[in-house]
C-alpha positions as a Markdown table, in Angstrom:
| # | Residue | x | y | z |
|---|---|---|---|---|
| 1 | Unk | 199.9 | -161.6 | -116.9 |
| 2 | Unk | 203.2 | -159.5 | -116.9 |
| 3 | Unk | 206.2 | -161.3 | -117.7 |
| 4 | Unk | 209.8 | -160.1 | -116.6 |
| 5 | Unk | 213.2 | -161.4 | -116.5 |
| 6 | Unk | 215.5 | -159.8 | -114.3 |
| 7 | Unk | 214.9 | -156.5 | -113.0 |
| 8 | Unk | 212.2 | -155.7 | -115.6 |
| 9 | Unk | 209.3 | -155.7 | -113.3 |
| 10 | Unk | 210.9 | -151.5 | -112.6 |
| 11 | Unk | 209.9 | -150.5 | -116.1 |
| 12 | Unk | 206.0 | -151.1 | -115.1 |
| 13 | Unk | 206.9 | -149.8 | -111.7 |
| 14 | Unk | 209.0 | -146.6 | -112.6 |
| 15 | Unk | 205.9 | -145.9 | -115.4 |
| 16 | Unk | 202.9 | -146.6 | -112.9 |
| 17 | Unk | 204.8 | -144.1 | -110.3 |
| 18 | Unk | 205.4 | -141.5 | -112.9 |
| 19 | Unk | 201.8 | -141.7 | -114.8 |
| 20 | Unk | 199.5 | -142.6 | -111.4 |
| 21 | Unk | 199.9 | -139.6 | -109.8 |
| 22 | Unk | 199.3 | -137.4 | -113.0 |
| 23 | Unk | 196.1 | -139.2 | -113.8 |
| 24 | Unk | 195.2 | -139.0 | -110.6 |
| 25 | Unk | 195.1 | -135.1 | -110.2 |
| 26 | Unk | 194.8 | -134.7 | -114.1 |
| 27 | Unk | 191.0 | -135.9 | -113.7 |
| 28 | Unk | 190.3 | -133.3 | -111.1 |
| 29 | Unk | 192.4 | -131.1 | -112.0 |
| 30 | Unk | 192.4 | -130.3 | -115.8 |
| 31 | Unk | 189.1 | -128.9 | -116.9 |
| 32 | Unk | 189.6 | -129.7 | -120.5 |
| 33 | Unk | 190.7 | -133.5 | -122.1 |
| 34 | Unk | 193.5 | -132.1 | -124.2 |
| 35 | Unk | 195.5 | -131.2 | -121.8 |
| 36 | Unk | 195.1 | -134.4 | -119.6 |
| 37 | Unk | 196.2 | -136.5 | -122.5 |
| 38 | Unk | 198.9 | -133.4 | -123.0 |
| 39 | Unk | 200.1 | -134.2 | -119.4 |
| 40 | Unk | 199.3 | -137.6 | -119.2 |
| 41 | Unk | 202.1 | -137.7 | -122.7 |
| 42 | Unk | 204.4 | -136.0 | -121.1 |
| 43 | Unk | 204.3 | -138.3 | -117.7 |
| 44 | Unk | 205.0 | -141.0 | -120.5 |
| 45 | Unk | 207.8 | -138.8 | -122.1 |
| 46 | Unk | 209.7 | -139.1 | -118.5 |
| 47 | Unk | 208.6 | -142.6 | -117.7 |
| 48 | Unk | 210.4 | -143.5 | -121.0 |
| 49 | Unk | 213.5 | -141.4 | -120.2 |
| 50 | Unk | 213.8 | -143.1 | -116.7 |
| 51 | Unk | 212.9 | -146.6 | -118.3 |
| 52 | Unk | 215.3 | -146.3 | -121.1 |
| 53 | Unk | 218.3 | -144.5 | -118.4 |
| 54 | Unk | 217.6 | -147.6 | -116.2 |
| 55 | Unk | 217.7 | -150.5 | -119.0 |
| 56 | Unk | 220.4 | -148.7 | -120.4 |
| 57 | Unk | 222.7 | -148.9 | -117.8 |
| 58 | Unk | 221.3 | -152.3 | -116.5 |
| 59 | Unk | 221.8 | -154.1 | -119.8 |
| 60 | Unk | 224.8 | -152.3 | -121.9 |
| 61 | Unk | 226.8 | -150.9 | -119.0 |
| 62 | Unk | 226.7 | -152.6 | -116.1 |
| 63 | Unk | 227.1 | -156.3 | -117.9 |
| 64 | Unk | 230.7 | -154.4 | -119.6 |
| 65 | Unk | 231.7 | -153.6 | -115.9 |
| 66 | Unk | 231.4 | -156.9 | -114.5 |
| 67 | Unk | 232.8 | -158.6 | -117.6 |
| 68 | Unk | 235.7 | -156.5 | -117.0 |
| 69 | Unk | 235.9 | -157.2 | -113.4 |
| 70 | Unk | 235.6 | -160.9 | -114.0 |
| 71 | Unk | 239.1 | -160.5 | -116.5 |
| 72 | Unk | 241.0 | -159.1 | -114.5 |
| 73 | Unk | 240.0 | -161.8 | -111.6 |
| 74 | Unk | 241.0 | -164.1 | -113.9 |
| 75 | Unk | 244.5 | -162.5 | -115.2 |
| 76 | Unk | 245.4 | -161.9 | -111.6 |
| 77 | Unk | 244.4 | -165.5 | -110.4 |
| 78 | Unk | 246.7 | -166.9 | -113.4 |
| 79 | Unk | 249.1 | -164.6 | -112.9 |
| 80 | Unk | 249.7 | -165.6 | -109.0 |
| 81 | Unk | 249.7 | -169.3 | -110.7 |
| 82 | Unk | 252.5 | -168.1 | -112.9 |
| 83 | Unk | 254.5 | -166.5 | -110.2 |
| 84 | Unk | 254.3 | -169.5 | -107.9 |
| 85 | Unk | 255.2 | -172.2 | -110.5 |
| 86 | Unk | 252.0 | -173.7 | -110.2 |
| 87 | Unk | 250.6 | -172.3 | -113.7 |
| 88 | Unk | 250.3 | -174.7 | -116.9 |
| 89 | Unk | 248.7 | -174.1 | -119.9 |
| 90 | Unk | 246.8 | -177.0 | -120.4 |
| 91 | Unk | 247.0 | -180.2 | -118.2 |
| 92 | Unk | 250.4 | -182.0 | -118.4 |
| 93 | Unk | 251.5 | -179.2 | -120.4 |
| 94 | Unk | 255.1 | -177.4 | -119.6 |
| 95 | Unk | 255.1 | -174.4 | -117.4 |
| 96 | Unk | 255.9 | -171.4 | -119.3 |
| 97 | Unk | 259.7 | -171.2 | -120.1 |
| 98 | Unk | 259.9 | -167.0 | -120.2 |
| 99 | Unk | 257.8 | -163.9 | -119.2 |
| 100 | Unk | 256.9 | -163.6 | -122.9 |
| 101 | Unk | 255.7 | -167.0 | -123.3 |
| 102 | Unk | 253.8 | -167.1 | -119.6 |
| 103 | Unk | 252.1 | -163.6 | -120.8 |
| 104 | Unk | 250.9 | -164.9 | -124.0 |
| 105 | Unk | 249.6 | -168.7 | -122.4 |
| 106 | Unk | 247.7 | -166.2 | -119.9 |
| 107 | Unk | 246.4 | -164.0 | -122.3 |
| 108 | Unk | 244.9 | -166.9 | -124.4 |
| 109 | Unk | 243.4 | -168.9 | -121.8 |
| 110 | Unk | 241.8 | -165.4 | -120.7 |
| 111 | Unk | 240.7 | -164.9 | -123.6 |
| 112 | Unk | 239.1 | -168.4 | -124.3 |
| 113 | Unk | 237.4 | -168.3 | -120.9 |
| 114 | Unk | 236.0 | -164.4 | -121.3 |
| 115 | Unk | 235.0 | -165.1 | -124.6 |
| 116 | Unk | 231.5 | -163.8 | -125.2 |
| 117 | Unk | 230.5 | -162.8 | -121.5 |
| 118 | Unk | 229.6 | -159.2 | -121.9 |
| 119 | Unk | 226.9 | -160.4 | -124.6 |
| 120 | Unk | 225.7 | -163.4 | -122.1 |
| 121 | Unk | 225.0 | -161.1 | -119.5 |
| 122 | Unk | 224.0 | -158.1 | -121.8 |
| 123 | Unk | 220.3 | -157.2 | -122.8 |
| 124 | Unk | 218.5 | -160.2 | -119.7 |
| 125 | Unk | 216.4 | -157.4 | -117.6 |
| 126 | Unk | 213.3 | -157.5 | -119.8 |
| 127 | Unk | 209.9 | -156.8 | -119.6 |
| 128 | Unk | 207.4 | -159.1 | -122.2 |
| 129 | Unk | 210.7 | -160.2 | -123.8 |
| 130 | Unk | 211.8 | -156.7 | -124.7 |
| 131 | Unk | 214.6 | -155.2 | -123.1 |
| 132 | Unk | 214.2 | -152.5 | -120.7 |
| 133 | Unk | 215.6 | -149.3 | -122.8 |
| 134 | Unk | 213.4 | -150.9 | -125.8 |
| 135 | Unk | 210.4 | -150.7 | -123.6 |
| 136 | Unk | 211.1 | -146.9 | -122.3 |
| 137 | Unk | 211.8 | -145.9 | -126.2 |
| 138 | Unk | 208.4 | -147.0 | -126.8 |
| 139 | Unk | 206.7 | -145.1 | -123.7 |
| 140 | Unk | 208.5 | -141.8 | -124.6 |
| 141 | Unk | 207.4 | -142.2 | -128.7 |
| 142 | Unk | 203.7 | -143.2 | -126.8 |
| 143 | Unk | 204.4 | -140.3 | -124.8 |
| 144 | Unk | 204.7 | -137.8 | -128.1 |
| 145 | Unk | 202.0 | -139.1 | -130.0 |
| 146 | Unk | 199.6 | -138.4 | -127.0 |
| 147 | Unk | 200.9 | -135.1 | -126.8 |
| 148 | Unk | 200.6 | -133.9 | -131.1 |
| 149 | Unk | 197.4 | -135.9 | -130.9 |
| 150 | Unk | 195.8 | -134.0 | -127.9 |
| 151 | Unk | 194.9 | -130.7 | -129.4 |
| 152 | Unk | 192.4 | -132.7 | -131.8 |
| 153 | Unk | 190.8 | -134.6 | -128.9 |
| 154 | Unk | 187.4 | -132.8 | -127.4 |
């Protein structure tokens, strides 16, 4: 059973595209075993490049781009507040009595309510509990062993 969260179900995808076709021909193709498991290691090589690209931008950068998004949602949402009277800081609270002191009651509830979101949404596209550039680190190390080991195969 293969178990995925997210978009990790690709990682088994992107490494059954890259390796199938090589195994295929590889059998047929390459007399000699050594240099099917030469090729077959370097399929795996790529497979982890693309696997590790792919996680990395799925869990590192992508969850910074929409946290950053989501702040400035936020800050403009409580700065239109501010500039139509409607903001306070806290229920029954004043509204703000300057710029200075608006910027810094936006700027804290901001920060309370972004607090941790880049590492909530960071690292959640996994395949078998491992996170998707994890997974493509091992294929590509997979990928080099094959490849030093095959000159001592038959």
């Amino acid at each position: 059973m293969i178990i995925w969260r997210g978009w990790g179900i690709l990682a088994v995808f992107i490494t059954a595209g890259v390796i199938a076709p090589i195994a295929a021909m590889g059998e047929s193709t390459l007399e000699r075993e050594a240099l099917f498991k030469a090729a077959i290691g370097i399929g795996l090589i790529v497979a982890g490049a693309a696997n590790g690209a792919l996680g990395h931008w799925l869990n590192t950068i992508n969850p910074r781009n929409e946290a950053a998004s989501q702040v400035q949602r936020l800050r403009a949402e409580l700065w239109r507040r501010v500039n139509s009277g409607e903001f306070q800081v806290a229920p029954g609270a004043p509204a703000p009595s300057s710029q200075e002191e608006a910027t810094q009651q936006v700027e804290q509830i901001v920060l309370h309510q972004t607090r941790g979101l880049v590492e909530a949404r960071s690292n959640i596209h996994t395949l078998f509990f491992i996170p998707i550039q994890w997974v493509g680190a091992v294929e590509a190390f997979a990928g080099v062993v094959m490849i030093l080991m095959a000159p001592f195969t038959g």
